[in-house]
C-alpha positions in Angstrom: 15.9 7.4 4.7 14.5 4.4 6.1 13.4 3.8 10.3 15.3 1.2 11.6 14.2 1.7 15.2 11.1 3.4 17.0 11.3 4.0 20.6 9.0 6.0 22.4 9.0 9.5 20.9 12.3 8.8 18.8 13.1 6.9 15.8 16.3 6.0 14.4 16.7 6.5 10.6 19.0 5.3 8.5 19.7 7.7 5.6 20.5 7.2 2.1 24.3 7.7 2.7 24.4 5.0 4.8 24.8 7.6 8.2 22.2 6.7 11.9 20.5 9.6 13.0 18.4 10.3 15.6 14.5 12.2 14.6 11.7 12.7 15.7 8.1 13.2 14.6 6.9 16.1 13.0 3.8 18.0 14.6 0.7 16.3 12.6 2.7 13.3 11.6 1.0 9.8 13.4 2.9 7.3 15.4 0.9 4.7 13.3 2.5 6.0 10.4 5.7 4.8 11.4 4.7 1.2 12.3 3.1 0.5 8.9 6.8 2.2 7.4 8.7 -0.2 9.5 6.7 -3.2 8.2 6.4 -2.0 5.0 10.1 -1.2 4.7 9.0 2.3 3.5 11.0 5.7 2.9 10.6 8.7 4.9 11.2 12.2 4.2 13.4 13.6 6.9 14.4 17.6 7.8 16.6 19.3 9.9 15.5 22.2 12.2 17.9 24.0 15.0 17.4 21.5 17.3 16.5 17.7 15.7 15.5 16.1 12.9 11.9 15.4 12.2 10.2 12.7 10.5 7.7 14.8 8.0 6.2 11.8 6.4 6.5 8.8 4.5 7.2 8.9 0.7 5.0 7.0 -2.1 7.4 5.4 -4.0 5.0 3.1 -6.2 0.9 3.7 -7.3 -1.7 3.3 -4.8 -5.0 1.2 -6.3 -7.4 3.7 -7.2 -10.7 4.7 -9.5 -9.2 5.8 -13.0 -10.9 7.4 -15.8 -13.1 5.1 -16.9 -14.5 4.3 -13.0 -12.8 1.5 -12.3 -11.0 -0.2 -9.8 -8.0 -2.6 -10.3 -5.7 -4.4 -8.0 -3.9 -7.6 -8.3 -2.1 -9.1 -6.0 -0.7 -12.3 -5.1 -3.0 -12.4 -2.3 -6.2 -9.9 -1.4 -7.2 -9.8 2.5 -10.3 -7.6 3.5 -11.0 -7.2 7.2 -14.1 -5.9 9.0 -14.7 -5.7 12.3 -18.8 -6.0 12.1 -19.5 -6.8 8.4 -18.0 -6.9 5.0 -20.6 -6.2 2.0 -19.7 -6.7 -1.8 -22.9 -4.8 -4.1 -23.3 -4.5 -7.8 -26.8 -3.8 -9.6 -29.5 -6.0 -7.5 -26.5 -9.1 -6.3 -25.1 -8.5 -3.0 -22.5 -10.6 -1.2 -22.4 -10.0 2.9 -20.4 -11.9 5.2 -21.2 -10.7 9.5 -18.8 -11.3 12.6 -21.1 -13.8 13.6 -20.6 -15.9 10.8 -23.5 -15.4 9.1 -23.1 -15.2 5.2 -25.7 -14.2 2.7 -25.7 -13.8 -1.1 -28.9 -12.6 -2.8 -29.8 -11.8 -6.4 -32.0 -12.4 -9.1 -30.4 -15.6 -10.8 -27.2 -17.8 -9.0 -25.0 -19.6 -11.8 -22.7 -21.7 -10.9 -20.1 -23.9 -13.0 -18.0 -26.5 -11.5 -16.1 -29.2 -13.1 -15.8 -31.2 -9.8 -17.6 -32.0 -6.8 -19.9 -29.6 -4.8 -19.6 -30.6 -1.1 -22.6 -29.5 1.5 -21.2 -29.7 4.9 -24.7 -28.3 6.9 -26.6 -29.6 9.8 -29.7 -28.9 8.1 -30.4 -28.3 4.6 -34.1 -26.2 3.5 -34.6 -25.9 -0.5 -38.2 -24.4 -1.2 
């Protein structure tokens, strides 16, 4: 089924046959969980005991990015947002790409190509080439 409702320690979940029940979570399974299901608009798996229903997890429904034979890595989206509280670092071979809380963004390598078929704008208090 899918959660509808969370409040406090009990969840409403609407189940395939259209019925509102009443579950709660099972032992191990993170109130977290839920709120990325109820934004994501996820499935859960949902069992009854003697006294409830419990909420044992959510389902996978479609693939999750991941390394495949070959080593790489693929994902495409419309949109890709990476978040780090401290710093986010991109690596490859010797070229690295970091970007800090501060605001402080460095890129280092060997050799820096770049192809632009319009302007390049320098917005900077101060500018330092060696």
């Amino acid at each position: 089924g899918f959660v509808e409702l969370a409040a406090a320690s009990t969840y409403s979940v609407r189940l395939l046959d259209g019925e509102l029940v009443q579950a709660e979570l099972a032992p191990g399974v993170e109130a977290s969980l839920i709120q990325d299901v109820l934004q994501r608009r996820a499935m859960v798996l949902v069992s009854p005991t003697q006294d409830s229903l419990l909420i044992l997890g959510a389902l996978q429904t479609r693939m999750t990015p991941g390394v495949n034979a070959e080593g790489d890595l693929e994902v495409r989206a419309r949109r890709v947002n990476v978040q780090a509280d401290e710093e986010v670092r991109l690596r490859s071979g010797q070229s690295e790409l970091q970007l800090e809380q501060r605001g402080r963004m460095r890129l280092n390598g060997e050799r820096l190509y770049m192809r632009v078929h319009a302007n390049v704008r320098v917005y900077s208090a101060k500018v330092e080439l060696p």
